[in-house]
BALUM-487056 format. One record per residue (C-alpha): residue number from 1; residue in one letter; x, y, z. Coordinates in steps of 0.02 Angstrom, whole numbers, plus 50000, padded with zeros to 5 digits. Layout:
! residues N
<guti num="NUM" residuo="A" xx="X" yy="Y" zz="Z"/>
...
//
This chain:
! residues 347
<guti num="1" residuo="X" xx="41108" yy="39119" zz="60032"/>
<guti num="2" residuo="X" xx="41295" yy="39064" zz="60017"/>
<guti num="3" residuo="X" xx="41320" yy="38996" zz="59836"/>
<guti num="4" residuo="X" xx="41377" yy="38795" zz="59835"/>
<guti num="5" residuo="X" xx="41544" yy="38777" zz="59835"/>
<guti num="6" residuo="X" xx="41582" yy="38619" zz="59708"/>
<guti num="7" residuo="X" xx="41765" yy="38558" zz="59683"/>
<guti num="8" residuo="X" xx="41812" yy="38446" zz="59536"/>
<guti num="9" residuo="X" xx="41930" yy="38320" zz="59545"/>
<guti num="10" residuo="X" xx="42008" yy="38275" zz="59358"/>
<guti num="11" residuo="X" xx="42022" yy="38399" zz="59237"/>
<guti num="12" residuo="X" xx="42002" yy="38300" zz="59073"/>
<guti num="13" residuo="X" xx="41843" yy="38300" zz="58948"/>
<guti num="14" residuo="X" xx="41716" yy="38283" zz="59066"/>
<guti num="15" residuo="X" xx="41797" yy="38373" zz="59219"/>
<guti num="16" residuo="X" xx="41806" yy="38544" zz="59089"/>
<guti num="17" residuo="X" xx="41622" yy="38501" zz="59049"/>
<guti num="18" residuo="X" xx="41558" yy="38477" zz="59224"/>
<guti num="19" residuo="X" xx="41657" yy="38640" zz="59278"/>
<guti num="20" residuo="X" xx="41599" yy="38748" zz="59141"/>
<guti num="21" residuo="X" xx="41404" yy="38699" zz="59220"/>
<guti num="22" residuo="X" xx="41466" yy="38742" zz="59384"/>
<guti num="23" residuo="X" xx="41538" yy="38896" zz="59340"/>
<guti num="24" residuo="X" xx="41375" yy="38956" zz="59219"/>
<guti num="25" residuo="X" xx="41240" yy="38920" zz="59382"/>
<guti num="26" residuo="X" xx="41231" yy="39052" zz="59493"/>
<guti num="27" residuo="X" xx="41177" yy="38943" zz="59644"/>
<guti num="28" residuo="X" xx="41357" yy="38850" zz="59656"/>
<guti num="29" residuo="X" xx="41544" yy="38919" zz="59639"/>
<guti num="30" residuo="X" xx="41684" yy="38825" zz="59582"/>
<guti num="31" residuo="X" xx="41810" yy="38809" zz="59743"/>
<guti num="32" residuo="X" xx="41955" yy="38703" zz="59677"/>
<guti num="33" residuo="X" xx="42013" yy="38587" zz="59550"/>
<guti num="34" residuo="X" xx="42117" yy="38441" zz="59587"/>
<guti num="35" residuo="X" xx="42216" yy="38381" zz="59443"/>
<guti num="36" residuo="X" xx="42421" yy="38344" zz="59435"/>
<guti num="37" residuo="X" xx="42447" yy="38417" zz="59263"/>
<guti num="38" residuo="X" xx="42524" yy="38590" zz="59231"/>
<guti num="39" residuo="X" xx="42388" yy="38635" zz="59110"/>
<guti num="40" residuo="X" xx="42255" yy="38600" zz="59243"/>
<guti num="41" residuo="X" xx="42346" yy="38737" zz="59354"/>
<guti num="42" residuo="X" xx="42351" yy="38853" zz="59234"/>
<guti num="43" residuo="X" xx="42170" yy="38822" zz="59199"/>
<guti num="44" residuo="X" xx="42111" yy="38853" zz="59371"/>
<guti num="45" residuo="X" xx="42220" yy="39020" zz="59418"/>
<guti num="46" residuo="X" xx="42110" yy="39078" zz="59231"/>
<guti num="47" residuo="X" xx="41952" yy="39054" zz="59332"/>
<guti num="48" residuo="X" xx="41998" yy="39116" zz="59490"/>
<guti num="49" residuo="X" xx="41992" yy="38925" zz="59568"/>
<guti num="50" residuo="X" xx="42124" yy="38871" zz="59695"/>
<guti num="51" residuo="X" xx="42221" yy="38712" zz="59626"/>
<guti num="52" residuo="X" xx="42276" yy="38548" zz="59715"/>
<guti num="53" residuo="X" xx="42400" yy="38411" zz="59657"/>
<guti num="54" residuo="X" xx="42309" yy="38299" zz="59738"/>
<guti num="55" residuo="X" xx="42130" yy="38235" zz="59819"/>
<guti num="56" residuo="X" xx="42202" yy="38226" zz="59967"/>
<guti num="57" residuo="X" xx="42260" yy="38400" zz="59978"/>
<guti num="58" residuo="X" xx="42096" yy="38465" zz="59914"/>
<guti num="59" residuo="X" xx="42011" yy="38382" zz="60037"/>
<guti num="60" residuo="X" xx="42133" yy="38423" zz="60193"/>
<guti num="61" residuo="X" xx="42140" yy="38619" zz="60166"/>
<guti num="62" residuo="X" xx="41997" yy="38673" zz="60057"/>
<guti num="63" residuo="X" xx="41843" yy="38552" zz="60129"/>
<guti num="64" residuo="X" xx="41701" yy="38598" zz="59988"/>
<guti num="65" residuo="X" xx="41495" yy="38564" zz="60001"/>
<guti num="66" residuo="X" xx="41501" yy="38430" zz="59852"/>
<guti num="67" residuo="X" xx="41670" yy="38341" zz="59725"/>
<guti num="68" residuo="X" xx="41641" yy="38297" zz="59567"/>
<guti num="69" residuo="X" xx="41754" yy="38155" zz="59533"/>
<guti num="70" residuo="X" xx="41802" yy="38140" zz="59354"/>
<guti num="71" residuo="X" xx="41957" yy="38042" zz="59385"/>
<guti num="72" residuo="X" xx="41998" yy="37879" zz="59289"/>
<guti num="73" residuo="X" xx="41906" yy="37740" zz="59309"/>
<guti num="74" residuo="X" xx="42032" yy="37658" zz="59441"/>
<guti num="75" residuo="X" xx="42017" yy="37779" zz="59548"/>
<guti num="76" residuo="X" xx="41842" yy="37802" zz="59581"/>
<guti num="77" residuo="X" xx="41807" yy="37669" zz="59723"/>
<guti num="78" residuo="X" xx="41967" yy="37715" zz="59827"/>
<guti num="79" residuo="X" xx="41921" yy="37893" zz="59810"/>
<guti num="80" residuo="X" xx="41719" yy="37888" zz="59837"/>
<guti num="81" residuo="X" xx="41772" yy="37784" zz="59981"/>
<guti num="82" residuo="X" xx="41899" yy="37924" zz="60048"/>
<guti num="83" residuo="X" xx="41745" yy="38042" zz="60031"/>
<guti num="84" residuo="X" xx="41623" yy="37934" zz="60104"/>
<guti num="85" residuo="X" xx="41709" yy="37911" zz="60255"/>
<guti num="86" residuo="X" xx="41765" yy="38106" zz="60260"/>
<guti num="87" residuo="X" xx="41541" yy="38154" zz="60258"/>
<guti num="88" residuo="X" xx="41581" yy="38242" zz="60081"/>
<guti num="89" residuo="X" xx="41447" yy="38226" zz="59959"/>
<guti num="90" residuo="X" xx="41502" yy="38180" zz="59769"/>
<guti num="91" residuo="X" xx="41435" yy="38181" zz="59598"/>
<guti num="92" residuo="X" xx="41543" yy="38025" zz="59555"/>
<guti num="93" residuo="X" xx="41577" yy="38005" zz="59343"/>
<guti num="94" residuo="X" xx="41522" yy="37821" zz="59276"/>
<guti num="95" residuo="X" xx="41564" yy="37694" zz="59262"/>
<guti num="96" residuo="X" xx="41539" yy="37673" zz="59447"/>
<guti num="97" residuo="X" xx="41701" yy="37554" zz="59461"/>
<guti num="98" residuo="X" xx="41822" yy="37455" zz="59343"/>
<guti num="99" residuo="X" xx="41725" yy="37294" zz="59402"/>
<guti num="100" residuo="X" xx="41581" yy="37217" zz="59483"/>
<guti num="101" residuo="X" xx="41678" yy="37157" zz="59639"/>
<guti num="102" residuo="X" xx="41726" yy="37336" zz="59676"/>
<guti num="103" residuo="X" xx="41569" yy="37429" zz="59613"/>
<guti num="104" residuo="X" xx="41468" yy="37305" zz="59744"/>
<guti num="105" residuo="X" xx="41596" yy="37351" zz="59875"/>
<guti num="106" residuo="X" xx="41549" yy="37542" zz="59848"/>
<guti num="107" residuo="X" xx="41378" yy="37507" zz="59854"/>
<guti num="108" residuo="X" xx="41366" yy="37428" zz="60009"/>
<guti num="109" residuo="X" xx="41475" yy="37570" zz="60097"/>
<guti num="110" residuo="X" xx="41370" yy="37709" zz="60014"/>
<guti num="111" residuo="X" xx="41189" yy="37596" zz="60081"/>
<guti num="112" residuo="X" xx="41272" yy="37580" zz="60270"/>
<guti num="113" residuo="X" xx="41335" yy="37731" zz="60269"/>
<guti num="114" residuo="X" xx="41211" yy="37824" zz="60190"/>
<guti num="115" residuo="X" xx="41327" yy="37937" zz="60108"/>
<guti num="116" residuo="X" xx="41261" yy="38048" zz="59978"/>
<guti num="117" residuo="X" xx="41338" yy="37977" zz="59813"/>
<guti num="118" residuo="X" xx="41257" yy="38017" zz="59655"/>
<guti num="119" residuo="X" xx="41334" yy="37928" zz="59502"/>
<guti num="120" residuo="X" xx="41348" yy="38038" zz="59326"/>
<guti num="121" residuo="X" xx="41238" yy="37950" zz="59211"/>
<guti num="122" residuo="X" xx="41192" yy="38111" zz="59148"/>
<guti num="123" residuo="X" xx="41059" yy="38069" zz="59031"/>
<guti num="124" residuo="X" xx="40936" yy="38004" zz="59166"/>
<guti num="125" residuo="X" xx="40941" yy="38195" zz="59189"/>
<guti num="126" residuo="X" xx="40864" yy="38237" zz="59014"/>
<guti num="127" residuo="X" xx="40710" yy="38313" zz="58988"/>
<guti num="128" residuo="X" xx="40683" yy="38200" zz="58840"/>
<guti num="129" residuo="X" xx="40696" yy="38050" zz="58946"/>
<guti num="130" residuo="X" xx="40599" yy="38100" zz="59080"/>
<guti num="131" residuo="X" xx="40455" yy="38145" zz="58972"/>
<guti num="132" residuo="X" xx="40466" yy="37991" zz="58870"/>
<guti num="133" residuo="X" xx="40476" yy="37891" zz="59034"/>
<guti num="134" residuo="X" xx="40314" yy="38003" zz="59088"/>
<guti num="135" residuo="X" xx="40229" yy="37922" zz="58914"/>
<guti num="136" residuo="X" xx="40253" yy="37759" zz="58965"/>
<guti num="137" residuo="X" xx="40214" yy="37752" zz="59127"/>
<guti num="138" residuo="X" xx="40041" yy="37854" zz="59110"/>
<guti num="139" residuo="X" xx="39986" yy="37674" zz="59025"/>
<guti num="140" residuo="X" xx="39966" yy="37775" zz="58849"/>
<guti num="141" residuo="X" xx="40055" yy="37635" zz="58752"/>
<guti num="142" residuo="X" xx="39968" yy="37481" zz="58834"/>
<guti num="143" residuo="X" xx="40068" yy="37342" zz="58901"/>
<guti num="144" residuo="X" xx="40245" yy="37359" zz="58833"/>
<guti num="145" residuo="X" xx="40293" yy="37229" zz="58720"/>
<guti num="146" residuo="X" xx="40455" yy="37257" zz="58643"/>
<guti num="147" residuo="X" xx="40593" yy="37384" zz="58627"/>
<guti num="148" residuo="X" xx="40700" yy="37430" zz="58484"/>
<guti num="149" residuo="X" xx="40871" yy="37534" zz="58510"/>
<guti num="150" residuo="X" xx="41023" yy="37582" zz="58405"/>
<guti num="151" residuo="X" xx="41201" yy="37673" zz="58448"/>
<guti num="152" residuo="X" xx="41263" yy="37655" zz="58268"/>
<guti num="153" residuo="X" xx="41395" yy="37796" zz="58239"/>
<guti num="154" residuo="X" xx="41578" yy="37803" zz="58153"/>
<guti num="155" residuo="X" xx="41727" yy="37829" zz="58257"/>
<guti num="156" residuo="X" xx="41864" yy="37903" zz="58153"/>
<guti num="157" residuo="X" xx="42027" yy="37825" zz="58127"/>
<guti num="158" residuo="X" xx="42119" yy="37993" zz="58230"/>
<guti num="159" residuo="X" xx="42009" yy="37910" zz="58396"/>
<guti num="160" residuo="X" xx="42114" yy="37772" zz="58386"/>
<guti num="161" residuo="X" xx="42271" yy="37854" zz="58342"/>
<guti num="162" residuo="X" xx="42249" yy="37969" zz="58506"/>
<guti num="163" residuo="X" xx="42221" yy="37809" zz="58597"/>
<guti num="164" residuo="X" xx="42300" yy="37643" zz="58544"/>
<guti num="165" residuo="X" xx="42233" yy="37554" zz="58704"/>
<guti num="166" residuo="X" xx="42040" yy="37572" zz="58606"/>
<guti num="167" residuo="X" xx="42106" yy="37453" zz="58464"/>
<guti num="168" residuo="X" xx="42125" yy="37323" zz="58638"/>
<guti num="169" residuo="X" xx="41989" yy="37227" zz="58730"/>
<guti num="170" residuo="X" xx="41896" yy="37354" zz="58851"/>
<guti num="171" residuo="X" xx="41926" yy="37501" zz="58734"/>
<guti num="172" residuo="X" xx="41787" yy="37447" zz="58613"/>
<guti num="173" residuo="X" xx="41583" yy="37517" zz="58609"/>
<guti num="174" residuo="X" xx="41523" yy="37381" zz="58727"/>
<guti num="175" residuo="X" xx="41623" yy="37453" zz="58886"/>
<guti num="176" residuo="X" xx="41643" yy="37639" zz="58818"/>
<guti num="177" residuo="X" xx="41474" yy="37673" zz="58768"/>
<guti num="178" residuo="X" xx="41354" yy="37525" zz="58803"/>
<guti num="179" residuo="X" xx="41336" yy="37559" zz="58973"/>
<guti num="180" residuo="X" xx="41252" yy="37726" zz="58932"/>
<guti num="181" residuo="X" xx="41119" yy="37641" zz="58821"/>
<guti num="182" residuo="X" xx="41077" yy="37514" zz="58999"/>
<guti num="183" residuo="X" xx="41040" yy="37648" zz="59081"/>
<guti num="184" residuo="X" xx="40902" yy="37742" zz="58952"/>
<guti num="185" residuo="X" xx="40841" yy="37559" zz="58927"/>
<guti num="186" residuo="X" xx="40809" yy="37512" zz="59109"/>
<guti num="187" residuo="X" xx="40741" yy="37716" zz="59119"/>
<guti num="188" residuo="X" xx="40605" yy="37669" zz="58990"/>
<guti num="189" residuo="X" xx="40571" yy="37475" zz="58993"/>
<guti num="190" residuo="X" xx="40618" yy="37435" zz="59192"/>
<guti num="191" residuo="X" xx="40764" yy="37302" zz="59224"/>
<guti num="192" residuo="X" xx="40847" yy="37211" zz="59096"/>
<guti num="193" residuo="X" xx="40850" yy="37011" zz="59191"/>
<guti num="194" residuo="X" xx="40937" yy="36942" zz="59034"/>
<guti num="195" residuo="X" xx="41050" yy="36948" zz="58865"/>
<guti num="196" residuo="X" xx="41113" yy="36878" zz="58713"/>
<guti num="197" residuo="X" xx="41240" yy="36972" zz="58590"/>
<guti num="198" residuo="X" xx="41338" yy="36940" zz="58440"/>
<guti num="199" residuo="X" xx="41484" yy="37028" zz="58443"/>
<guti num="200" residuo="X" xx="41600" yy="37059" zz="58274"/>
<guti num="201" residuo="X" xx="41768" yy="37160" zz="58220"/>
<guti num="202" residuo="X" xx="41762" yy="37125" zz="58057"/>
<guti num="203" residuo="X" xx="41765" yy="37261" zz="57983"/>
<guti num="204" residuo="X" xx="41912" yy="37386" zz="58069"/>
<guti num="205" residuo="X" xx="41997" yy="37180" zz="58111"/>
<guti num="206" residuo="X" xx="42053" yy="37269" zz="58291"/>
<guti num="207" residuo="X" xx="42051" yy="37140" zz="58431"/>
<guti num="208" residuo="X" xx="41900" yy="37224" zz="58512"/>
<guti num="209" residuo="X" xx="41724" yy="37246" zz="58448"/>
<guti num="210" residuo="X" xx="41663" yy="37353" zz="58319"/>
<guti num="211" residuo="X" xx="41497" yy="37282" zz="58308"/>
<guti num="212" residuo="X" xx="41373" yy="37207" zz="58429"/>
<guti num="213" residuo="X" xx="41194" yy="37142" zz="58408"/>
<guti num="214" residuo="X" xx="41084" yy="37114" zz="58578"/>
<guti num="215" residuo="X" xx="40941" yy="37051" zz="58628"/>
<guti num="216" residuo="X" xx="40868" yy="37092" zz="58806"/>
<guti num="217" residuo="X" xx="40761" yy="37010" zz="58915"/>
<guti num="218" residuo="X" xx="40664" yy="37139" zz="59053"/>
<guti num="219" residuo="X" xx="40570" yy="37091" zz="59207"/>
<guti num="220" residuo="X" xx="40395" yy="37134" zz="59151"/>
<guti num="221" residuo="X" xx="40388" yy="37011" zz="58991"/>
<guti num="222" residuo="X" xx="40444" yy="37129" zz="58850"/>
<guti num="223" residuo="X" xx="40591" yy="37089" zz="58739"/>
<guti num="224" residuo="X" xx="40710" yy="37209" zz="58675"/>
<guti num="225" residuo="X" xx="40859" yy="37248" zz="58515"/>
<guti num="226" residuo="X" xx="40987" yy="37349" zz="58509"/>
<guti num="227" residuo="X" xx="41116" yy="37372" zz="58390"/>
<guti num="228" residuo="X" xx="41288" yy="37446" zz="58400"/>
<guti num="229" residuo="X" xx="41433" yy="37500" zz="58304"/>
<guti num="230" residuo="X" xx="41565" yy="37636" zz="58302"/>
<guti num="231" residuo="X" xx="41605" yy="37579" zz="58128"/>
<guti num="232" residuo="X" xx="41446" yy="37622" zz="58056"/>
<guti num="233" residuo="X" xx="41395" yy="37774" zz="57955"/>
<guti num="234" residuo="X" xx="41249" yy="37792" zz="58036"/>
<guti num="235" residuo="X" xx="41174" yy="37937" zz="58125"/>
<guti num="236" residuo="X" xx="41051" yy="37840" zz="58249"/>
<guti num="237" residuo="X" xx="41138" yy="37873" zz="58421"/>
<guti num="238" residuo="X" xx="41085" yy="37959" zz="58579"/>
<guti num="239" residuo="X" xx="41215" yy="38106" zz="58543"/>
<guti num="240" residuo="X" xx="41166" yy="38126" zz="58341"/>
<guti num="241" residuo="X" xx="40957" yy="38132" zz="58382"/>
<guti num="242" residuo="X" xx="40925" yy="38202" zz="58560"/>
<guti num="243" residuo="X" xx="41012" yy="38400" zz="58519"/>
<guti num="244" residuo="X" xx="41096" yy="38400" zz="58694"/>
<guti num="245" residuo="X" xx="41272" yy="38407" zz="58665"/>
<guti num="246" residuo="X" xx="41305" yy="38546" zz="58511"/>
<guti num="247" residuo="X" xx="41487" yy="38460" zz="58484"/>
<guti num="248" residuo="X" xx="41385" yy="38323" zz="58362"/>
<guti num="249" residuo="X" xx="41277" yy="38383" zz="58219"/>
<guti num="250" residuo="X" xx="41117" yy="38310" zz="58234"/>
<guti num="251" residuo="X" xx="40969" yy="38237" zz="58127"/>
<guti num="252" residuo="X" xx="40774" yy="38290" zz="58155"/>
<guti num="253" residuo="X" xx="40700" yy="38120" zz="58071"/>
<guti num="254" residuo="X" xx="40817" yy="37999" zz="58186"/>
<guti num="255" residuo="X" xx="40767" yy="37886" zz="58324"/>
<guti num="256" residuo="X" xx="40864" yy="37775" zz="58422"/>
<guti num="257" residuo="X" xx="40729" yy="37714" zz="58522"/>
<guti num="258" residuo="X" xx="40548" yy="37644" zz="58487"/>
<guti num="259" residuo="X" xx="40437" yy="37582" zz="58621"/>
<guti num="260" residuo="X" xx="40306" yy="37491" zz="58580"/>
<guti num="261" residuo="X" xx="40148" yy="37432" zz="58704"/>
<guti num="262" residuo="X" xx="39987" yy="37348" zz="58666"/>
<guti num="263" residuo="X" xx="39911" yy="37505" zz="58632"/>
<guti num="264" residuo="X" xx="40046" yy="37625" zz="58536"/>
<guti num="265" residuo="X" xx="40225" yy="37651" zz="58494"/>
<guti num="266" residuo="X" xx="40342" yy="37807" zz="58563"/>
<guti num="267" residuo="X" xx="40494" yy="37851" zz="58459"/>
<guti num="268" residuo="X" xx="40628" yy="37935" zz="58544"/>
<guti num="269" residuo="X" xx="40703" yy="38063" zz="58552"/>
<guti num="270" residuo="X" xx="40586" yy="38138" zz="58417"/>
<guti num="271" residuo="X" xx="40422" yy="38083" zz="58513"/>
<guti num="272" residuo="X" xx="40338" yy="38038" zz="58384"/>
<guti num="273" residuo="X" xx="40171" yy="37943" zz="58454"/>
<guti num="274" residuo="X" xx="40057" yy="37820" zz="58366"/>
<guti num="275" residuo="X" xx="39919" yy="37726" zz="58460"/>
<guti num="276" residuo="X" xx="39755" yy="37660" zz="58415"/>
<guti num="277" residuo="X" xx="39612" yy="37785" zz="58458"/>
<guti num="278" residuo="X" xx="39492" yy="37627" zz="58506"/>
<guti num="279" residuo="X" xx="39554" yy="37492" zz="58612"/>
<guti num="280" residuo="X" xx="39382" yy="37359" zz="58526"/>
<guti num="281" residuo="X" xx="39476" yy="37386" zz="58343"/>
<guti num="282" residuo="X" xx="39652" yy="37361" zz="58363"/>
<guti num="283" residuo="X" xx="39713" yy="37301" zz="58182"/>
<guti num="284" residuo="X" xx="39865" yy="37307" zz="58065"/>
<guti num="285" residuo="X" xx="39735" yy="37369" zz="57942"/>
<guti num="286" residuo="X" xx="39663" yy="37529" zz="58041"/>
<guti num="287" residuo="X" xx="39772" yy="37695" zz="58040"/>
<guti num="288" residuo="X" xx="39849" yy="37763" zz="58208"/>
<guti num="289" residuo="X" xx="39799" yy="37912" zz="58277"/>
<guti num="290" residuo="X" xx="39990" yy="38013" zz="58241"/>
<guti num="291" residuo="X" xx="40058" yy="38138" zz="58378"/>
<guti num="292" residuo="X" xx="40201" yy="38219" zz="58447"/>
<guti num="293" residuo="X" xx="40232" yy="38220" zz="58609"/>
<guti num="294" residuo="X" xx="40284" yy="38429" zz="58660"/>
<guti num="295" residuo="X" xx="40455" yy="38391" zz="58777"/>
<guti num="296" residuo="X" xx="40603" yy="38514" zz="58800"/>
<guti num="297" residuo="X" xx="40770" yy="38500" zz="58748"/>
<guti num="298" residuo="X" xx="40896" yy="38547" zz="58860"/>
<guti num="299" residuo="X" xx="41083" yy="38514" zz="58930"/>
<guti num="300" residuo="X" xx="41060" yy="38375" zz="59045"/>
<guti num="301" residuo="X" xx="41234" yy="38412" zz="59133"/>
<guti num="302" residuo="X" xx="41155" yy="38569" zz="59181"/>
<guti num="303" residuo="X" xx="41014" yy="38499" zz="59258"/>
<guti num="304" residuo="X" xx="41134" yy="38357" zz="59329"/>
<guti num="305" residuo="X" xx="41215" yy="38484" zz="59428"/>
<guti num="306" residuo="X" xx="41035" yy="38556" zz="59510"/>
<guti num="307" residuo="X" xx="40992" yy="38403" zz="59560"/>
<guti num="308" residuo="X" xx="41178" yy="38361" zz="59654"/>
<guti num="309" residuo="X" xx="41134" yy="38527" zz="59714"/>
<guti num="310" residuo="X" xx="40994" yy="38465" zz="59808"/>
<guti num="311" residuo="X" xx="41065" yy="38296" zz="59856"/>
<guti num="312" residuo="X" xx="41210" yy="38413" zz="59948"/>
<guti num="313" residuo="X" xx="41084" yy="38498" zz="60031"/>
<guti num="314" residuo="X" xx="40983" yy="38347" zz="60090"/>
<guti num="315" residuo="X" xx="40852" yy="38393" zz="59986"/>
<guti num="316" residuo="X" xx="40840" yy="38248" zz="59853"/>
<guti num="317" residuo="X" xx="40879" yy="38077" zz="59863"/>
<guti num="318" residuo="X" xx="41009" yy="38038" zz="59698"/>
<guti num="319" residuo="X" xx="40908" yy="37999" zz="59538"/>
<guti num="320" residuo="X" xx="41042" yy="37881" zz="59485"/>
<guti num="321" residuo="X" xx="41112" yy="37792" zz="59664"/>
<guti num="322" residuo="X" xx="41275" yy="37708" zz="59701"/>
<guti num="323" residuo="X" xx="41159" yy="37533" zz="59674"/>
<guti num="324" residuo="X" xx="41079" yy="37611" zz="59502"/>
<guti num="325" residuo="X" xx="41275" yy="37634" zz="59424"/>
<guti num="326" residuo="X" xx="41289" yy="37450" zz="59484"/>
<guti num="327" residuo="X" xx="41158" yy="37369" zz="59394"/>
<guti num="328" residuo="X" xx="41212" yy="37469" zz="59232"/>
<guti num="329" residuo="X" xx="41379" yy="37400" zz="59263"/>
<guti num="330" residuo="X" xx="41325" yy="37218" zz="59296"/>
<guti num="331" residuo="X" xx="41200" yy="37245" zz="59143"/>
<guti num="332" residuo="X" xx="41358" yy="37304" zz="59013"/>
<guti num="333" residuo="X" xx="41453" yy="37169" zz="59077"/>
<guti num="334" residuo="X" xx="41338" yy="37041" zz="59039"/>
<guti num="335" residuo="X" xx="41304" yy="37087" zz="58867"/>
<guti num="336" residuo="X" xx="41517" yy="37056" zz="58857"/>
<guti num="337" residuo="X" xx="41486" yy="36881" zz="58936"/>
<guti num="338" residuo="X" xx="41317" yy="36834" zz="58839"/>
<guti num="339" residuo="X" xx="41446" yy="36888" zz="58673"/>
<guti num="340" residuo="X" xx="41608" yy="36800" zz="58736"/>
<guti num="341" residuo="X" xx="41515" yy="36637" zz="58777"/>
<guti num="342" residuo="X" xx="41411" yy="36628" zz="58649"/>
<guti num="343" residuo="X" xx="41242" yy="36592" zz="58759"/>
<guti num="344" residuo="X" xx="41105" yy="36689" zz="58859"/>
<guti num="345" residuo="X" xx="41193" yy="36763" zz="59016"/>
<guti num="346" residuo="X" xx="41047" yy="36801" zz="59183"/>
<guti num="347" residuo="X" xx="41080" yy="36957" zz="59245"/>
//
């Protein structure tokens, strides 16, 4: 069988990362690269890919099986669109769009269409997740009652240097990173219907955020926290527990997640499982039965790229849909309303 033949389009931080998964599976080939810079030229004639200025060249000489489009953020509707309409399947980056309006547009093209758009939240593809979400759904912790999360981590004052426009509104954690934390939430507690945050910069005095404290409302009853900061020397974030990406050192007694149900609490990402061993003598006063869950650690990029695999092929439906990136999106920019306004914000 014919390996895949995947283009990228965007050669930045996440284009080099998606290419270096297509490149290391030897089910898919990487066809072209799409990118105006010189560097990104000189990058694809090193790996034997052909190069294009633009997405419409790519597109008009060297047709591929599936585009990964890791272009900036204003680009991605006009360009899913362009692909949509041209039958070419695409592994689109998040956020879905720069705004609701545009992200709901998308959607509703992708839904009529039925185009076969899957949208790069790439941690919905980690084993982690998906075994913690397997925990919680077998009933093992009860009803679930609450959920705490953190994504407390210090940015360094170079990350601002290299990019003035993060010391600006949009440029802080609630747009940049936020959006990833929706996601894993509405993965392992369902949908978020409402929010309240406190938002702060008073410590780095920039005229974004450094500092956010939410509370979440989801559709079965429970009630969840989450703090964040980029100012805070802290290691409990998704990137310094869960092992997955070896460019952060990481922590073996961190969480940044702990479900808790009627029955039991998980901790994520290090699994750790509590729950009473008889239902008739739940107390404060009686010791949990203490387990680790066994899961896998593994690169969920790499396992992001099987499964767009198998979308192209009409194989799988997309684990994270053109509608999924849209409630993350509406979800993120809630919590910036509910913190702006001062008041609960319905989702």
């Amino acid at each position: 069988m014919n390996p895949t033949r995947i283009a990228v389009a965007g050669a930045g931080y996440i284009g080099l990362a998606h290419i270096e998964v297509i490149r290391n599976n030897p089910l898919c080939t990487l066809s072209a690269i799409a990118d105006p810079s010189p560097a990104s030229r000189d990058f694809a004639a090193s790996v034997g890919a052909r190069h294009f200025q633009t997405l419409d060249e790519l597109l008009a000489q060297d047709r591929p099986d599936g585009l990964v489009l890791a272009t900036p953020n204003a680009l991605h509707v006009p360009q899913a669109l362009q692909c949509l309409a041209q039958g070419v399947p695409i592994l689109l980056e998040k956020p879905i769009a720069p705004t609701l309006a545009e992200a709901m547009k998308l959607v509703e093209a992708v839904e009529t269409q039925q185009g076969k758009v899957l949208i790069g939240h790439h941690r919905a593809h980690s084993p982690i997740m998906a075994k913690a979400r397997e925990v919680i759904a077998s009933g093992e912790l009860g009803k679930l009652v609450a959920v705490t999360g953190s994504a407390t981590f210090y940015k360094p004052d170079s990350y601002f240097a290299d990019g003035p426009w993060r010391k600006e509104p949009g440029g802080g954690p609630l747009l940049l990173n936020m959006i990833h934390e929706v996601h894993n939430l509405r993965i392992l507690c369902g949908e978020i219907v409402a929010v309240q945050a406190f938002a702060s910069h008073a410590t780095r005095e920039f005229a974004v955020e450094d500092t956010v404290a939410i509370s979440l409302q989801f559709a079965s009853g429970a009630l969840g926290t989450f703090m964040l900061s980029d100012t805070a020397a802290s290691a409990r974030s998704w990137e310094q527990t869960s092992q997955e990406n070896k460019a952060y050192p990481s922590y073996d007694d961190e969480d940044c997640y702990v479900v808790s149900g009627t029955r039991g609490s998980l901790s994520v990402p290090t699994m750790r499982l509590k729950t009473y061993p008889k239902l008739e003598d739940r107390s404060w006063w009686k010791p949990f039965a203490s387990a680790t869950v066994e899961m896998v650690r593994d690169d969920p990029l790499k396992h992001q790229m099987a499964h767009f695999m198998q979308v192209i092929q009409g194989k799988a439906q997309p684990l994270v849909s053109a509608r999924d990136g849209m409630l993350n999106l509406k979800v993120t920019q809630a919590i910036v309303q509910a913190a702006r306004e001062g008041r609960t914000v319905q989702v």
